[in-house]
C-alpha positions as CSV (number, residue, x, y, z in Angstrom):
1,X,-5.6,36.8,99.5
2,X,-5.9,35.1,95.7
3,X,-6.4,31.4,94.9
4,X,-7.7,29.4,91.9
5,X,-9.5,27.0,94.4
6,X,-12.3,25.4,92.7
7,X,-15.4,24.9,94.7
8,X,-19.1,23.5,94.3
9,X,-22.0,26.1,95.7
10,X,-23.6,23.9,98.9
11,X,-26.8,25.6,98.3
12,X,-28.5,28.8,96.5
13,X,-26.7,31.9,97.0
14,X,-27.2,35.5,96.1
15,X,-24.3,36.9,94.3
16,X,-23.5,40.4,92.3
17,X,-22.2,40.3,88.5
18,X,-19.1,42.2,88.3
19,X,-18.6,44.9,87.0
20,X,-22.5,44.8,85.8
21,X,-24.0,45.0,89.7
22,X,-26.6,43.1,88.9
23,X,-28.1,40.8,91.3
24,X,-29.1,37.4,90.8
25,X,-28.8,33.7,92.4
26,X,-26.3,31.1,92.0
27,X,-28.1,27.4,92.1
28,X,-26.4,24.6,94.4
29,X,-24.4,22.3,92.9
30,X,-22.7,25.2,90.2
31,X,-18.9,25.4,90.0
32,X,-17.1,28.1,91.0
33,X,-13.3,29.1,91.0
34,X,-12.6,31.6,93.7
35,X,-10.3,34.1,92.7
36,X,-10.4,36.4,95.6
37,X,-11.2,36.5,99.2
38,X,-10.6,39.6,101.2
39,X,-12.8,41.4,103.7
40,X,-16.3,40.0,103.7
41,X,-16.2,39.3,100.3
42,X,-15.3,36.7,97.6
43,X,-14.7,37.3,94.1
44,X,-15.7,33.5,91.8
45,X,-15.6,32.9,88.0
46,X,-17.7,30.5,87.1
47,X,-17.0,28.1,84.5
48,X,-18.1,30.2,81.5
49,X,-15.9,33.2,83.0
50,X,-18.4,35.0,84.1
51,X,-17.4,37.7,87.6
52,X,-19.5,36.9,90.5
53,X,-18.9,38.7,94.0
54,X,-20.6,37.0,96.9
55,X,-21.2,38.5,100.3
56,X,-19.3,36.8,103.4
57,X,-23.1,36.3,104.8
58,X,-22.9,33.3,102.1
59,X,-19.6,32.0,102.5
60,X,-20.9,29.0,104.5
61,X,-22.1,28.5,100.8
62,X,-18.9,28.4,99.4
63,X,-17.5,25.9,102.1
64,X,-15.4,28.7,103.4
65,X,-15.5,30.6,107.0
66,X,-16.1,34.1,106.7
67,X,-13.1,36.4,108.2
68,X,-15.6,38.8,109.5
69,X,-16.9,36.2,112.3
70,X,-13.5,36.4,114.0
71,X,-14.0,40.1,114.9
72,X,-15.0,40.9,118.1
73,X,-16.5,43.8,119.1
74,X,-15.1,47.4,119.6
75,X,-15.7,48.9,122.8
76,X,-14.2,53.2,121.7
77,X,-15.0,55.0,118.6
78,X,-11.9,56.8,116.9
79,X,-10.6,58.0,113.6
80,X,-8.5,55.3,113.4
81,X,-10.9,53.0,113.8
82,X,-12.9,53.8,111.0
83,X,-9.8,53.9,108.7
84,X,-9.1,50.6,109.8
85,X,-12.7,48.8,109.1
86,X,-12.5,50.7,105.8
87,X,-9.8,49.4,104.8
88,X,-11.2,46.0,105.3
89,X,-13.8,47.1,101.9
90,X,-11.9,45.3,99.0
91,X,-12.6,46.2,94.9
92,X,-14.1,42.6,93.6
93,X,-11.6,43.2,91.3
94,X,-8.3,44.4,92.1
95,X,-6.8,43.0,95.3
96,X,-6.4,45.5,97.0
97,X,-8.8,47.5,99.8
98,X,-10.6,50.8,99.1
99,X,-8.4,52.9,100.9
100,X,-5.6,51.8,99.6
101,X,-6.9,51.7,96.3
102,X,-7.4,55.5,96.6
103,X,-11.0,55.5,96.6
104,X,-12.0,57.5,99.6
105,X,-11.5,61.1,98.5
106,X,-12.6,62.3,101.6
107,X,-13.9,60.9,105.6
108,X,-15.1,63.7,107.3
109,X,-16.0,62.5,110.8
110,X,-18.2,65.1,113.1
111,X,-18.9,64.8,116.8
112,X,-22.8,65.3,118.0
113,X,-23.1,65.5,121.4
114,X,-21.5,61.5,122.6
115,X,-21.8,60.2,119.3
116,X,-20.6,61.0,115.5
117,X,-21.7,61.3,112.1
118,X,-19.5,60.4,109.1
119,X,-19.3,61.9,105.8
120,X,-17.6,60.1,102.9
121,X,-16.8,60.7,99.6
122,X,-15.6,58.3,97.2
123,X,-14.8,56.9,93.9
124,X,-14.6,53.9,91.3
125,X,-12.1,53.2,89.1
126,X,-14.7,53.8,86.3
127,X,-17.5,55.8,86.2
128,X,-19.3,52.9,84.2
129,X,-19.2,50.3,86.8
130,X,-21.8,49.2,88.3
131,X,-20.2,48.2,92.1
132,X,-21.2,51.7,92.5
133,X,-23.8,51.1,94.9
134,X,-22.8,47.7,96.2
135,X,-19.4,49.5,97.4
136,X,-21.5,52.8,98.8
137,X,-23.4,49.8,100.7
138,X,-20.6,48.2,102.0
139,X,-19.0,51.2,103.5
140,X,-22.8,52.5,104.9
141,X,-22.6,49.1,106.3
142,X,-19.2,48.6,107.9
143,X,-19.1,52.3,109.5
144,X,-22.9,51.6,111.1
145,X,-21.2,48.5,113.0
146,X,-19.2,50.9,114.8
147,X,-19.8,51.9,118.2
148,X,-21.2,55.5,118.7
149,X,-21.9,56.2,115.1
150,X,-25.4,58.3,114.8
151,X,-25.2,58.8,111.0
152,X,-23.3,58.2,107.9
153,X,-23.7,59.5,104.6
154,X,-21.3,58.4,101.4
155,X,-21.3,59.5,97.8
156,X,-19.9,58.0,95.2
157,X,-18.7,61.1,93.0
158,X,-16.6,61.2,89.9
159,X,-15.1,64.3,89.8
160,X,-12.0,64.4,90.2
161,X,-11.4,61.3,87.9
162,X,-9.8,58.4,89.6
163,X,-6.3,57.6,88.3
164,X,-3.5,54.8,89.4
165,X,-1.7,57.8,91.4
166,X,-4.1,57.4,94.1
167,X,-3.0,54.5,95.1
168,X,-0.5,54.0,98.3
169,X,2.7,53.1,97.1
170,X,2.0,49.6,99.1
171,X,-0.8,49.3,96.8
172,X,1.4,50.0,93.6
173,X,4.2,47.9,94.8
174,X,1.6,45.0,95.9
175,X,0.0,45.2,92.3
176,X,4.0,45.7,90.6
177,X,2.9,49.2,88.9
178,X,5.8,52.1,88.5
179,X,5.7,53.9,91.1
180,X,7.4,56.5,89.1
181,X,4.3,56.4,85.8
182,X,0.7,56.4,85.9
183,X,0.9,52.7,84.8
184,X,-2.3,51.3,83.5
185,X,-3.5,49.4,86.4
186,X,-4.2,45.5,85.9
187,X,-7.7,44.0,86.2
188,X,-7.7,40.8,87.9
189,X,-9.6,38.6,85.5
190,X,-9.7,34.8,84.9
């Protein structure tokens, strides 16, 4: 989901630079427009333009209820399952989640004994960015909320190069690309 709402930070809040991934707080009081919020994140500008990402930990922050608190708990592991919660990992920048997005080159799930380890590999849409770990993070993060899950490992790799004809069709009819062309995929900027 996109908006323009403009809000006022309630109190301090961490937040991530985009596409930088640097870290820093946000001070009560500051303006922000939110220009995404999807998964358990929210993508703001702030009134000089600038990117921010904050975590849905910190939504209470942004007056808003986090969409992760309405999940309950899972009771069976499966494959599906994990394809589902990833696809609940959105780019801070395009709205659209990782999956879709055709970031996970590979999921490679192993069963030890009653439980199971997962092996990921993924991407960025450019080797420069710096969401590289915050992304690796959030998919560590999500997969160890599942139930029977003994380890995970992801890896952000670059090789092969990421290009628009990854993405699911939905994706490319969601973001009005050619489904026909590598169109030149739009970033969702202020």
């Amino acid at each position: 989901m996109t908006s323009e709402e403009l809000l006022e930070l309630k109190h301090d809040s961490d937040a991530i630079e985009i596409p930088s991934g640097r870290r820093y707080r946000i001070p009560a009081g500051t303006r922000l427009r939110l220009l995404q919020r999807l998964g358990d994140s929210y993508t703001v500008a702030t009134e000089l333009g600038d990117m921010l990402r904050i975590n849905g930990k910190d939504a209470e922050a942004l007056g808003v209820t986090s969409s992760q608190a309405a999940e309950g708990p899972v009771s069976a592991f499966s494959e599906k399952l994990v394809w589902d919660r990833l696809k609940k990992i959105y780019d801070p920048e395009i709205p659209v989640n990782i999956v879709d997005l055709g970031l996970i080159y590979c999921c490679q799930i192993t069963p030890v004994d009653a439980t199971y380890d997962i092996n990921v590999k993924m991407t960025l849409t450019a080797p420069g960015c710096g969401m590289a770990e915050v992304l690796r993070a959030d998919v560590e993060r999500v997969l160890a909320a599942l139930p029977q899950v003994r380890e995970i490992h992801v890896e952000v790799v670059f090789d092969p190069p990421w290009k628009p004809n990854r993405m699911s069709e939905a994706a490319k009819l969601q973001l009005g690309l050619d489904l026909e062309t590598d169109s030149e995929l739009p970033i969702y900027r202020q």
